[in-house]
C-alpha positions, -999 to +999 in steps of 0.1 A: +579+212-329+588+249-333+593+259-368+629+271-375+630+311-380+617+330-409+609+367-421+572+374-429+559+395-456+524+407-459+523+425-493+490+447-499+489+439-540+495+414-563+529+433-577+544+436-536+539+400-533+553+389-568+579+414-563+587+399-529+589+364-542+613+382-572+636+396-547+641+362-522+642+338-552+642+300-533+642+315-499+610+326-502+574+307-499+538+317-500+515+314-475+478+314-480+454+297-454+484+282-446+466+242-438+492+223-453+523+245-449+521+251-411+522+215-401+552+211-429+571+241-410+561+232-376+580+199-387+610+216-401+607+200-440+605+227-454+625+258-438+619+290-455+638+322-445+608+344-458+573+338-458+548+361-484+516+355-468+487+367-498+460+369-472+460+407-477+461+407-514+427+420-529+413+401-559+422+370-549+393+354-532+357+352-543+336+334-572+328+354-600+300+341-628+320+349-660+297+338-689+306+303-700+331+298-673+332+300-634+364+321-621+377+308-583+401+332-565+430+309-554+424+325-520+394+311-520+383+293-491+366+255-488+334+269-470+333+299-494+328+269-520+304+257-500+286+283-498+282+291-538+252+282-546+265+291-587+294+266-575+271+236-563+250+245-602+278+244-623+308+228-605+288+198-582+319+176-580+342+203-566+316+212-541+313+175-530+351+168-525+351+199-506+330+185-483+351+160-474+379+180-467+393+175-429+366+195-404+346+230-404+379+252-390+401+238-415+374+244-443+371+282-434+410+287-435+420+264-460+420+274-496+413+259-528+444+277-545+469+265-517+456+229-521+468+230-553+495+249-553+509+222-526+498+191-552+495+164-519+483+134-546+459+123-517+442+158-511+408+156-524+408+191-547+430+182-574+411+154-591+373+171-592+398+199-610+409+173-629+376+161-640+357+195-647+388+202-674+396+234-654+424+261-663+448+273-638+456+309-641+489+320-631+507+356-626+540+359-630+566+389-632+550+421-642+516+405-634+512+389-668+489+355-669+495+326-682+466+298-685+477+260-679+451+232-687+446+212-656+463+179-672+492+197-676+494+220-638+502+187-621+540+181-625+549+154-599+547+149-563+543+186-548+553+199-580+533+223-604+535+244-638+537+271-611+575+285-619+599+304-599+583+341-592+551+330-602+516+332-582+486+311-586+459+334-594+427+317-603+408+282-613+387+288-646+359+260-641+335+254-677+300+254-669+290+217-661+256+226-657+231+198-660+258+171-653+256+147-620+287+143-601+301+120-574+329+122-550+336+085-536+370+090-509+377+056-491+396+063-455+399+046-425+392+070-399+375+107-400+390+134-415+420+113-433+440+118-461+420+101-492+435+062-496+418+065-527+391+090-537+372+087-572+357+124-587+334+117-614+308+146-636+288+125-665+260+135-688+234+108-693+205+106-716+181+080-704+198+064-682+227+059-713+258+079-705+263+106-732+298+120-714+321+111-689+350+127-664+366+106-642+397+112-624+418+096-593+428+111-561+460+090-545+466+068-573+502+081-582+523+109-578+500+135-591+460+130-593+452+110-622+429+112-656+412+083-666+405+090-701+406+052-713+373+044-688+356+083-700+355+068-735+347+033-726+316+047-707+300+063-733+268+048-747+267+022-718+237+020-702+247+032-665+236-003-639+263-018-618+264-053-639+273-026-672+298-008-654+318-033-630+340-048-658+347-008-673+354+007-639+380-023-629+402-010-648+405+027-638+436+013-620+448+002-651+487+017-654+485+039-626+509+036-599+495+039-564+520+045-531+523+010-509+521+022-473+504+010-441+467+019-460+474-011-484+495-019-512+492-006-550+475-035-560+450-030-529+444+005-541+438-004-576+408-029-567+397+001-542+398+028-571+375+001-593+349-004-566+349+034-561+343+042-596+317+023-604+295+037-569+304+066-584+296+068-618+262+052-603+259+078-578+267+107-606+234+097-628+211+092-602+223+126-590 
């Protein structure tokens, strides 16, 4: 399909695009690499009358090495990521979902900030967020930011603490250096939508986990935190027999979508299984 008509936009600064987004109110979206909003245009769900495309905004892409913290542009891209070598140090899980993202042309236009600016429940940046305890930095009027904890930027399904004539700025990442991380996604075909994905970054001592993230891609209308299974990890000696009883129940009060993939309970079992490959895979790392 054709998407219905629209102005476009391309503000030069932070303050144009912010003061473009002021002056069209609801009428307006943004556009950054523009991966998950041109299929929803080209399909008429959403039908802007202006689009503020950020793509000429400086400051907003690149990975900058602030101290105890990495700072992500939001216009960012998936390769860019990928290419970070202080990214793949400090931030493995993001790096590893990244990887699974759709194919190479979508991973050099897509961005990280758009993904989560969007808040698709299956997209596969959200929970590694999630599970690094990241901080989303948001401009609004005047250019003043704001910082929102990760477990509190996911609202509900495609919904943020992003508010009216307000811009997603940057991801604040703490330094999870010396930590292993795994991505496990479960789909059916290549280049899906995550049934289920599992991001985990744990500490171990030993072979004894010492600390433990663990959060759920697809298991409910926003990605999910599994902080009953972090704690119940620690001090468990991390071999499959240990673990199988503790991951079952990562499902434990979430509530999955029921579609042609499987059912919730299904996906429960699924997001169990997944866990506990990749709490495994995450100390061996």
């Amino acid at each position: 399909m054709i998407p219905a008509a629209f102005d476009y936009v391309a503000p030069t600064s932070l303050e144009e695009a912010l003061a473009a987004l002021a002056e069209h109110g609801d009428d307006a979206k943004l556009i950054a690499g523009g991966q998950s909003l041109l299929p929803v245009l080209r399909m008429r769900l959403n039908t802007p009358e202006v689009l503020v495309d950020l793509g000429r905004v400086p400051g907003l892409a690149g990975i900058t090495d602030a101290g105890d913290h990495l700072r992500i542009g939001a216009m960012t891209t998936y390769q860019q990521l990928l290419d970070d070598p202080a990214v793949a140090e400090h931030a493995g899980v993001l790096v590893k979902a990244v990887a699974e993202i759709a194919d190479p042309q979508i991973r050099h236009r897509g961005t990280i900030g758009g993904a989560l600016a969007h808040a698709d429940p299956a997209g596969d940046v959200g929970a590694p967020v999630l599970a690094l305890d990241a901080t989303m930095v948001i401009a609004g009027p005047g250019g003043a930011e704001r910082r929102v904890p990760a477990t509190e930027f996911f609202v509900d399904l495609f919904e943020t603490a992003v508010g009216e004539g307000e811009v997603l700025v940057a991801i604040e990442i703490p330094r999870h250096t010396g930590w292993g991380s795994a991505y496990e996604k479960f789909v059916r075909v290549a280049h899906q939508w995550s049934i289920v994905g599992v991001a985990v970054t744990a500490r171990a001592e030993s072979g004894t986990l010492v600390e433990a993230r663990v959060a759920l891609t697809n298991m409910g209308s926003t990605p999910v935190r599994a902080h009953e299974v972090e704690r119940a990890l620690v001090g468990v000696a991390a071999t499959a027999e240990n673990l199988r009883e503790i991951c079952a129940r990562v499902g434990e009060g979430t509530q999955p979508p029921t579609d042609l993939n499987g059912d919730a309970d299904y996906r429960r079992h699924l997001a169990g299984v997944l866990t506990r490959r990749a709490v495994l895979s995450a100390v061996g790392d």
